[in-house]
Each structure stands twice: as C-alpha cells, then as structure tokens.
N, C-alpha and C positions, 0 to 999 in steps of 0.2 A: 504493500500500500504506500510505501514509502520509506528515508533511510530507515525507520524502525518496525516495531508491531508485526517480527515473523511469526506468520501463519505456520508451522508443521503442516505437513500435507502427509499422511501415511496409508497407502494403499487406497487412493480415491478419497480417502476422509479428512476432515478436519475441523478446526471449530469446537465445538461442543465432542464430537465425537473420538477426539486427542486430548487425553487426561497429561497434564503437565505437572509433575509432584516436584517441590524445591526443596530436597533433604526432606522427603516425607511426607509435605506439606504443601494445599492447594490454596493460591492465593487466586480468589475471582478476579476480573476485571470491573473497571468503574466505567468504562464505555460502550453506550449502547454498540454504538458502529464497528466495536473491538479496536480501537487504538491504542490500547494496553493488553493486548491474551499474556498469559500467563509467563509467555518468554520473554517478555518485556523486561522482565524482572529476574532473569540470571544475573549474578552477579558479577557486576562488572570490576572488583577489585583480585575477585579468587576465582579464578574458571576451574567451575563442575566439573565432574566425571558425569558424560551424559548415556544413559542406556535406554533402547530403544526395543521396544517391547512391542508384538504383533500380534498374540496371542493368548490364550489364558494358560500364565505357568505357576500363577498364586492369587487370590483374590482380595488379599491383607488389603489392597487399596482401590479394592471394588473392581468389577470387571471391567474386560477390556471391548471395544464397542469397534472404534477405529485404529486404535495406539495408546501405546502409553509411552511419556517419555522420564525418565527417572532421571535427576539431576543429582547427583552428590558432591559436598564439599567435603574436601581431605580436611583431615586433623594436619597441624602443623607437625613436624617431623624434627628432633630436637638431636638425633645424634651426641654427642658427646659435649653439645652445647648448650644453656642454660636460654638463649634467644636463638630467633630464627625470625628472616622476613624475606621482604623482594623489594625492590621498587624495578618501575617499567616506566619510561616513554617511547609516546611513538607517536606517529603523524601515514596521513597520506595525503596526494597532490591533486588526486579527483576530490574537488570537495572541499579541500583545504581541512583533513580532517585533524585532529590532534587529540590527544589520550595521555592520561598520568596515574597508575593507580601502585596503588602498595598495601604493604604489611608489614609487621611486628609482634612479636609472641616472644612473652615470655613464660618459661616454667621447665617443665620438663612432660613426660611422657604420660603420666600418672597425673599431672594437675596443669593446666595452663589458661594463659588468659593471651588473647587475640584484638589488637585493631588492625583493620582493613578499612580504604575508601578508594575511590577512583573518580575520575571526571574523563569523562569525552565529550567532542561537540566537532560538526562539520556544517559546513553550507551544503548550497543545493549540487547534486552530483549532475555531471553530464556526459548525457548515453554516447551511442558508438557513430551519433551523427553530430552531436556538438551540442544538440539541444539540453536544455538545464530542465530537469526534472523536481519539484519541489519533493526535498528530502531532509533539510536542515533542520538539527536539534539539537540538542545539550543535554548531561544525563550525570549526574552525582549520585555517589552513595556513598554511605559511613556507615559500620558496621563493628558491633561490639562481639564477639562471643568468647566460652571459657567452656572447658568439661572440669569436674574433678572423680578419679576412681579410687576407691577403698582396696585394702588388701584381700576382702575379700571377696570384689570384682563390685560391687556395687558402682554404681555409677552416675552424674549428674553433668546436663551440659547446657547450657543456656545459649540465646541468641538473643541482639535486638540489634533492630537496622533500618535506614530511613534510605526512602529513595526520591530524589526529586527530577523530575523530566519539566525541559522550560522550552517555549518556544519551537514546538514539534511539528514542522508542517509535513500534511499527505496528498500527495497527485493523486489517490487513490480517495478521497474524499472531497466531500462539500465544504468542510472545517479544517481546522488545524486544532491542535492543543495546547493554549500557550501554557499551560500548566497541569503535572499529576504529582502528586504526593503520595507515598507507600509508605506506612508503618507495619513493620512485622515483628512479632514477638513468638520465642519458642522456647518450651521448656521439655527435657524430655529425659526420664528416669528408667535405668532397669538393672537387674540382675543377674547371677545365676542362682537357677532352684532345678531341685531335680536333677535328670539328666537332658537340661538347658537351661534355656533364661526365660524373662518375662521383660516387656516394653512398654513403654507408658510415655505418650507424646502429645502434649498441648502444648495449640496454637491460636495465635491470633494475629490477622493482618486486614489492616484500613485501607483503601483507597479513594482520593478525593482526586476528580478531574473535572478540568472543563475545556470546553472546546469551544469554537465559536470561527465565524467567518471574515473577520473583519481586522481581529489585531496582528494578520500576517499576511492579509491580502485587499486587496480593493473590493471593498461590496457595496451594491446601491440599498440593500438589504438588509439589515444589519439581524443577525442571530447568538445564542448563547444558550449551551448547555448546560446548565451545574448539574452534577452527579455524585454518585458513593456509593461505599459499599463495603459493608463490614463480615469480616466472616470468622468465625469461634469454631476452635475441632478440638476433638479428646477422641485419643484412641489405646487401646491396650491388647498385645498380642502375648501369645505364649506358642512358645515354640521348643520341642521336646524333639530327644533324639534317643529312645529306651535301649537301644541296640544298635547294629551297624550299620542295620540294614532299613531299618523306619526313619524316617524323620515326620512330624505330625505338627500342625498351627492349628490353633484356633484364638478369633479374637472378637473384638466389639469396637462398633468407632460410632460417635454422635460428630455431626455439625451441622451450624448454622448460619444461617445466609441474611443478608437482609441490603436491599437492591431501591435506591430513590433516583428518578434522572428527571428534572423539568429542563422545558425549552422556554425562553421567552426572546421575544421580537417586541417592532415597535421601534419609534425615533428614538427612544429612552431606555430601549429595552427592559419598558415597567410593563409588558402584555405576556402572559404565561398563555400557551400558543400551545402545548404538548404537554402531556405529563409522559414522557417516554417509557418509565419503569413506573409504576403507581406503586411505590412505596410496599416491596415484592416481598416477604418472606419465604423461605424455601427450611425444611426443618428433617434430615437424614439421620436418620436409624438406621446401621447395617451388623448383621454378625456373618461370619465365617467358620468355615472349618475344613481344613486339607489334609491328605495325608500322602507319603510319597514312599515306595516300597520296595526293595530290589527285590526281585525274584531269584536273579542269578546274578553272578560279575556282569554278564551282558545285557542284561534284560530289568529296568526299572521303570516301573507302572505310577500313575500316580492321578488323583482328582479331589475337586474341593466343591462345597456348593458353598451361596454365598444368599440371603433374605437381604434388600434394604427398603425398609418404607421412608417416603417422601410424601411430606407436604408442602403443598404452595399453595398461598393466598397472597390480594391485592389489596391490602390497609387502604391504597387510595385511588382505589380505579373508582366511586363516585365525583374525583375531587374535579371542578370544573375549572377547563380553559376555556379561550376564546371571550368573546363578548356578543353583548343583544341574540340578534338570532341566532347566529353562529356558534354560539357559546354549547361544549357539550363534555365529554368526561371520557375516560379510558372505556368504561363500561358501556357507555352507547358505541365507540367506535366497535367493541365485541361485536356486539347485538347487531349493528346495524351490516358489519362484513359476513360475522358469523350466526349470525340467529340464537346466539348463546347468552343466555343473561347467568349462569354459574360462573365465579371469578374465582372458585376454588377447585383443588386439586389434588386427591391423595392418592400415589401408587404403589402396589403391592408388589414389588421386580424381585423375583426369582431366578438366581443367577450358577451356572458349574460349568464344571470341564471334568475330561478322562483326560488321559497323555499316554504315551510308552517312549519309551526309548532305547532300541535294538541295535547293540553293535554285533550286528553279522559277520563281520570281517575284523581282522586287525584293523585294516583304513576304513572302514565303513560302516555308517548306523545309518538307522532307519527311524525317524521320528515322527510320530502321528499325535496329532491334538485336536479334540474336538470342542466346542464349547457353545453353550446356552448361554448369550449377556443379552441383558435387560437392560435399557436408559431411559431415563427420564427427560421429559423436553425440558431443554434450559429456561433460563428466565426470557431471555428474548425471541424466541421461539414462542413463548404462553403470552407473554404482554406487553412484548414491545406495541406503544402505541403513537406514533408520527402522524401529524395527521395535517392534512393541508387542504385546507376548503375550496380552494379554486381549484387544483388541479389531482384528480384522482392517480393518478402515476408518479406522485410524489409522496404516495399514501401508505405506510408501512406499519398493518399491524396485525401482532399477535392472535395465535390460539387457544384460550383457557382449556377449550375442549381436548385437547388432541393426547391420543393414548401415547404411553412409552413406546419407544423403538426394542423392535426384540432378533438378533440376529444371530443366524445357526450357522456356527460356522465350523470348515473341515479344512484342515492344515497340512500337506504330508513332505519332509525334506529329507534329502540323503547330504547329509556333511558327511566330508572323510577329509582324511589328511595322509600324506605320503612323500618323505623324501624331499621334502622344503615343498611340496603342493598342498594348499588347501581348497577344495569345492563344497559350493553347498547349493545343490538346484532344489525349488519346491513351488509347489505347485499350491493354489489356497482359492474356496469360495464361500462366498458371506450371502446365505439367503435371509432378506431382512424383512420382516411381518413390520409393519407402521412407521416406514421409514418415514422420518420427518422431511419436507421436501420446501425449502422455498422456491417460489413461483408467481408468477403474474394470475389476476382472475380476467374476466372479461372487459373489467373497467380499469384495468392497469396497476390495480392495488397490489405491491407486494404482502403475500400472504405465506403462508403455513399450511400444508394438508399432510394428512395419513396416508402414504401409497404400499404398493410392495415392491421391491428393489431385490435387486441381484449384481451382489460384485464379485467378478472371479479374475484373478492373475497368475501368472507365472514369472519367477524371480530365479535369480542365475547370478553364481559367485565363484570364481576361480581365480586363485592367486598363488604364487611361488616368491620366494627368498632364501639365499645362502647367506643371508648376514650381513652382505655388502651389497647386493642390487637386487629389488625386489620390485613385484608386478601386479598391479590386479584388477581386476577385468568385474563389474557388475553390471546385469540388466534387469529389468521390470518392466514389466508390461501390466496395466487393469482397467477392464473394462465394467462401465458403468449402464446397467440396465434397468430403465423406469419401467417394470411390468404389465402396470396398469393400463400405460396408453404403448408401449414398444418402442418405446424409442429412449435415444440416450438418457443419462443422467449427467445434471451439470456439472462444471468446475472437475472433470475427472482427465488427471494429466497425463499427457500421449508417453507412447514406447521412449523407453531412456536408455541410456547405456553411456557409463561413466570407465575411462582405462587411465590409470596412473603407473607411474615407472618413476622407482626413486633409487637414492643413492645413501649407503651411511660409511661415513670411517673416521674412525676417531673424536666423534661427538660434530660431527659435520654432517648434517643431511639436505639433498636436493629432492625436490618432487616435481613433476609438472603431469598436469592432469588435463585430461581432454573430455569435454562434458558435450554430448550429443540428445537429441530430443528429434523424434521424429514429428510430420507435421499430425493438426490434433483438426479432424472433421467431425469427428462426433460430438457435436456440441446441443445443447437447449436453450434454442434463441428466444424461448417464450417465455423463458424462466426469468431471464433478465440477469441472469447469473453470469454467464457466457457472454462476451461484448461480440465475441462470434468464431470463426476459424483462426488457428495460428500455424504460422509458417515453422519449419523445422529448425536447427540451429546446430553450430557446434561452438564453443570458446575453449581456449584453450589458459588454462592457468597454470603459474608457474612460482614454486617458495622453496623457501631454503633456513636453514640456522645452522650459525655456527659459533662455537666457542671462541672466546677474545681472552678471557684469562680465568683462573680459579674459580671465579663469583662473577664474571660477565660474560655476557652471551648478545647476539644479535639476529633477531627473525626478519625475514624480509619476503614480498609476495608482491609478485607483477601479476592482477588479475584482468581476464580478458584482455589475453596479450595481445592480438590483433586490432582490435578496438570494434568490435563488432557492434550491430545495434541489435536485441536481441532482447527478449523476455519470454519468463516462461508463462505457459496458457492458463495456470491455474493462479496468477500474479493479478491484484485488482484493477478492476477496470477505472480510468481518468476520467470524474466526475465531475461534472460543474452546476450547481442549483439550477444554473439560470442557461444550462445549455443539453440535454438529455443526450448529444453524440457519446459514444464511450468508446475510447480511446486507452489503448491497455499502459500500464506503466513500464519502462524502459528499465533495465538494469543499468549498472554503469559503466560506461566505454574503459579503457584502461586506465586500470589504475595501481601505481605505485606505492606499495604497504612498507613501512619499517619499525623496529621498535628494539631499543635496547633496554636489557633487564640486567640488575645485579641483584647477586642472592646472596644470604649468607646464614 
C-alpha cells in the first residue's frame, strides 16, 4: 500500500486470515483501511526470528485459516560478559532512506535487563520509471525488557515498548497517517512441573491512529479518522513429555478486543460523517488439547482439537452521523444493505488436525496433515460502516450477519535431504464452507457475503550447499476458486519462482537473487478487489556482508538491480476519493541498501 503496512500474502490468503503472533502475542490494528496489520509492529530495534506456519502442527495459538507467522525475539547472549548490545546505521539512496537503532543489556544469563530503540524515516520512493510513488514515513520505538530464572528453573520476563509512526503517507489509499501510537505490555511466567513445564502469558497493547487527507496532500475535501483499539490476553499452557516417545499440550487462552473509529468532515471538521467501527467488542474463549506420539524411530502421529467461543457486539452502531435528512447510524447502514437489524454475534468454532510423519528412507519422509479450522469474521468484515450519501460506490459496509469461515484442508510433502541436497515438493487444498468474500453489490457498495471457495497449490523446494556456495530454487503456484458463481477468487497471486546462488568464506557472504512472477488473468473485476490483469516480471536482487573487524561488520543490498518498473498483483490498488481509476502501486526502481553494525 505503500513504504509501510506489509500485507503477508500466504497461499492466496491474507488479512484477517494471516495470524501474526509478536513473541506470542496478537496486537490488532487501529485502522479501518489496515495501515497498521500487525507487521507494522516488528521490531525495529531487535529483528525477530520469523517462522512461517501453513498448516495445523499445534493449536496453542488457535488454528491456522491462511498462515500463521510466528515472530521471536532472542534473549541477549552474554558469553563470558556481564553486557552485550549493537548499534546499527544505515541509509538508502531511493528514498533518501536512513535508520539508527540499538541495544544494551546488562546481567548475565540467569537474570538481565534490556534497552533497545530505533528510528527510520525515508521520502517518497521512485519506481523503475522515475515516477515518485507516495511512500514516506518515520517510525521510532523504545523498548524496555528483563527475564529473571531461579535455580530451580522458575522463570519471569517482562516487556514494555512504545511505538510511534508520524507522517505515513499511502498511494494505496484515500488518506495518509500522520500519526499511530502503540503501547505494548507483556508479562509472562513459567516452570518446570512434572515431566515438563507450565506457561502463563499476559498481555496488553493500545493503538491510537488517525488518518486523514489533507495534512500530507492537497484536498478540496477535507476528512479525518480518529480511531483505537485496545486488546487484553491471558493465556496458560502445559506441556508434558511422560516418556520418549509422547509429548502432550493442553491449554486455555481468554482475550479481549475493543475497536472505536469515527470519520468526521466539514470546513471545520466538526461533522461526524461515519462511525467506521461502532464502538466493537469482540470477547474469545479458547481451550486446546494435542498430543504427539512416535510409533516407531520413523513413524510419529500426532492431533489436537481446539473449542473457541467468540462474541461480538456494537456498543455504538445506534450512534448517529450525518445531519437533517441525511443523518442515520451504523445500524441503518446494516439494515438498509443487509436487511439485518441483529448487531450481535456469538460463534461456537470447533477446530483439529491429524498429522504423520514417515521417514521411509534414510533421505526421505512423507508428511501428511489434515485439519478442520474455524474463523470468525473480523471486526471489519461485521461492521465496518463508510458510508457516503451521494455516491453509493464509495459505500463500505459491514456484515453482523455472516457465519465463521470453516476450511478443510489436506497437506501432503516429501522433504528429504542428501549429500548437501535438500527438496521438499507438496502439494495442498483448502475447501472452505462461508468463505468470507469482499465484493461489489448491484449498487456498487462494497460489501461482505458467505460463499464456498476452493484453494488448491503446488509448492517446490530444492536446494544444495558445501559450505562455501550454495543454491536454491523455490516455486508456488495457487489457485483461487469462487464456487458459487465459477469463476476466480480475488487478490490470488500468479505462479512465482524465486532462485538464489550465494557465496560464504570466512564471515563474508554474497547473494543475488532473481524473483520471477508469471503474468496473473484470473482476476474478479467485480469484486473491486482486482484493479484488473498484471503483467509478468522478473528483478533481480543483489547483498552481501562482510566482517571489518572483531565487533564490526557491514551489510549492503542493491535491490532491483536493473531498475525495473514492476509490482506484484496482489500489491494495493492507487486510490484517489475524488478519482475511482485504480492504478496499482509500483515497487521501487533500484535501490542502494547499506548499514554498518558494531557488536559487543
């Protein structure tokens, strides 16, 4: 959408249907539009260990619908030293971008305490024709955290961290952001008992944004979103290993949501014009239970089921915008799109998986996953409510009504390794009972409906290394089918195939990477999702680091080394209020990355 607010796209999916966990922990966004999804908020001082999950292989953090992507931050690493940190700058030349972040810890292994912050900011980038694509932001955080463990493993570790985004503009929107604020807090306790341990993880994180059209662009119009969004989780697992050959979870997790967004216009912007989120609570009860079993050396079995009930209501879908005749409320916009006057919502999702996993061969196994997950439609999917009196194609709203998404899905992969070779070819189809679908109705309103859906791919992974030059070769293919009416599903990204070839010796590495996309026809032009067909592409990228002395190092990356002009098909369409063409957003033409780090 722009330089920020990456969407994940995992097998056709994304959005609501890509759980994004930060150490655990789900932080919503405050933007109707998604100009903060949950990646917004990795951290920009300490980069994660990111793991990317397709499948159901535990259900500790509810099932899997689309993806899941697991972020972890390292504990600091103290070696034979009582401190340890980093600092890092860096810049690039598309953009003008620039970056400073760091660390410091002290303690030792058993007890320590942690600051981290960082700042980035760049202008607008320009794609592989010259044009300037509005992408310019700024983005600080500071960050507290500390563990301490007992001698007899007990353990406590805290976080709190503040994130501020200023002056965010998106070619993929009507608005900009010239301000979001993130408070996060995490506390989280466990042991060992038994033969394992037990976990116990609360959190809580704020988000206040606003958006608006006019403090980073010209508008004859003038708009403004305030928004928020508070969310509270408690979760407790126990996790047992009685023998060598069992490992068994079971746990419990509450959280709570609560979602406000009004719009207001007018010369003075004293006219409340929308109540976007009518003041949303959402309230999640889940338990689980897995267990995972070897049969043989070669042969381990394993399944979990998982209950979560959810509530949602709308404290202020009576509350009225507009004025004189005009004037009306979240709840008429329901009623009058959908014929629905219930603004509540409780679902009962019942969720599992079976798995195996068969090493037939010394190089070769056989893995099969099956699984039943249940979703619940997000909050702007039930009530988002946009609403524009004059022109019905500006009209975006919500379904209270619409049942959870329920998808049957069948997984099957042969990984093997051999000789410095690893493969892993597998094949995957997601039948989905009430996929949630945005779409146009007859009068242009974007809306929400229940359909049946069918996603099926085939994925391909082959790679080799001796140590010193290594290779590897991945493709994906998935296609998207609306059952209902036969024809595509939107926003589903064409055949890909990514081949990298790098180099290591002596803490010196080269990569250069060539990313291809074939062109994408199957598109849903009705949907309004799709701005329509995309052409094919390839860019070629190219990075490196290398050691400069004991405690300094230097990373560097010329991307799209040709200067190609290029975006991928599932990238947002270029918006403007006041002009309905959609015109996709550009990536960036070449650009020169650098950044030097000291450690110690």
């Amino acid at each position: 959408m722009g330089g920020r607010g990456l969407e994940p796209v995992i097998r056709g999916q994304s959005q609501e249907r890509v759980d994004v966990l930060l150490d655990g922990i789900r932080v919503e966004g405050a933007c109707p539009n998604r100009m903060d999804p949950p990646t917004s908020r990795l951290s920009s001082a300490l980069a994660p260990l990111l793991e990317v999950r397709t499948s159901n292989q535990t259900l500790r953090w509810g099932p899997i619908t689309g993806g899941q992507i697991i972020a972890t931050t390292a504990a600091p690493v103290f070696d034979d030293s009582a401190t340890t940190g980093h600092l890092t700058v860096g810049g690039a030349d598309n953009g003008n971008g620039k970056l400073v972040n760091g660390s410091a810890a002290v303690g030792s292994d058993s007890a320590w305490l942690r600051l981290a912050g960082g700042y980035d900011e760049a202008d607008d980038y320009e794609d592989g024709d010259g044009n300037e694509v509005r992408s310019a932001y700024k983005n600080s955080e500071a960050r507290l955290d500390a563990a301490w463990k007992a001698d007899n493993g007990f353990y406590i570790k805290g976080l709190v961290s503040r994130q501020e985004e200023r002056d965010v503009k998106y070619a993929g929107s009507g608005m900009d952001a010239p301000k979001t604020d993130t408070d996060i807090m995490r506390l989280e306790l466990g042991s060992p008992v038994a033969n394992g341990n037990w976990n116990l993880l609360a959190w809580q994180a704020d988000v206040d944004h606003i958006m608006d059209n006019f403090s980073l662009r010209e508008s004859m119009m003038k708009m403004l979103t305030d928004s928020e969004t508070e969310t509270r989780g408690l979760r407790l697992t126990l996790d047992q290993s009685p023998d060598a050959r069992t490992d068994w979870a079971i746990g419990a997790d509450v959280e709570t949501n609560n979602w406000h967004a009004e719009r207001f216009g007018g010369a003075n912007l004293d006219m409340l014009t929308s109540v976007l989120w009518p003041d949303v609570d959402r309230d999640r009860f889940g338990l689980f239970a897995e267990r995972f079993y070897r049969v043989t050396p070669a042969l381990k079995l394993g399944g979990g089921v998982r209950y979560d009930r959810v509530e949602m209501s709308a404290g202020a879908a009576d509350q009225v915008f507009g004025s004189g005749m005009m004037a009306m409320s979240a709840a008429d916009a329901y009623e009058a799109i959908y014929g629905t006057t219930n603004t509540d919502a409780s679902d009962d999702n019942f969720s599992g998986f079976v798995s195996s996993d068969w090493r037939f061969s010394p190089i070769q196994s056989l893995v099969v996953t099956a699984s039943h997950s249940v979703r619940s439609p997000g909050v702007t999917e039930r009530y988002i409510a946009s609403w524009n009196n004059m022109d019905p194609a500006r009209r975006w709203v919500g379904n209270p009504s619409l049942d959870p998404e329920t998808h049957r899905k069948v997984e099957v992969a042969m990984p093997g390794q051999s000789n410095g070779w690893h493969w892993r070819p597998a094949v995957w189809v997601d039948q989905v009972d009430d996929f949630v679908l945005r779409t146009r109705n007859v009068d242009q309103v974007s809306v929400y409906r229940n359909i049946d859906a069918r996603l099926m791919g085939v994925e391909a992974q082959l790679g080799w290394s001796n140590g010193t030059w290594s290779t590897n070769s991945s493709l994906a293919s998935v296609r998207g089918e609306n059952r209902d009416k036969n024809k595509p599903l939107p926003q589903i990204p064409p055949v890909q195939f990514i081949q990298t070839l790098g180099w290591q010796h002596m803490g010196h590495g080269i990569e250069l990477e060539w990313v291809l996309a074939r062109r994408q026809d199957r598109v849903d032009l009705e949907s309004g999702q799709d701005p329509g067909t995309s052409p094919g592409y390839g860019v070629l990228n190219l990075s490196g680091s290398h050691p400069l002395a004991d405690y300094l190092s230097i990373s560097w990356a010329v991307d799209n080394l040709f200067d190609n002009t290029w975006a991928p098909h599932v990238s947002r369409a270029n918006t403007d209020p006041f002009n309905p063409e959609a015109v996709r957003v550009n990536e960036p033409g070449r650009t020169l990355r650098a950044a030097l780090t000291a450690r110690w």
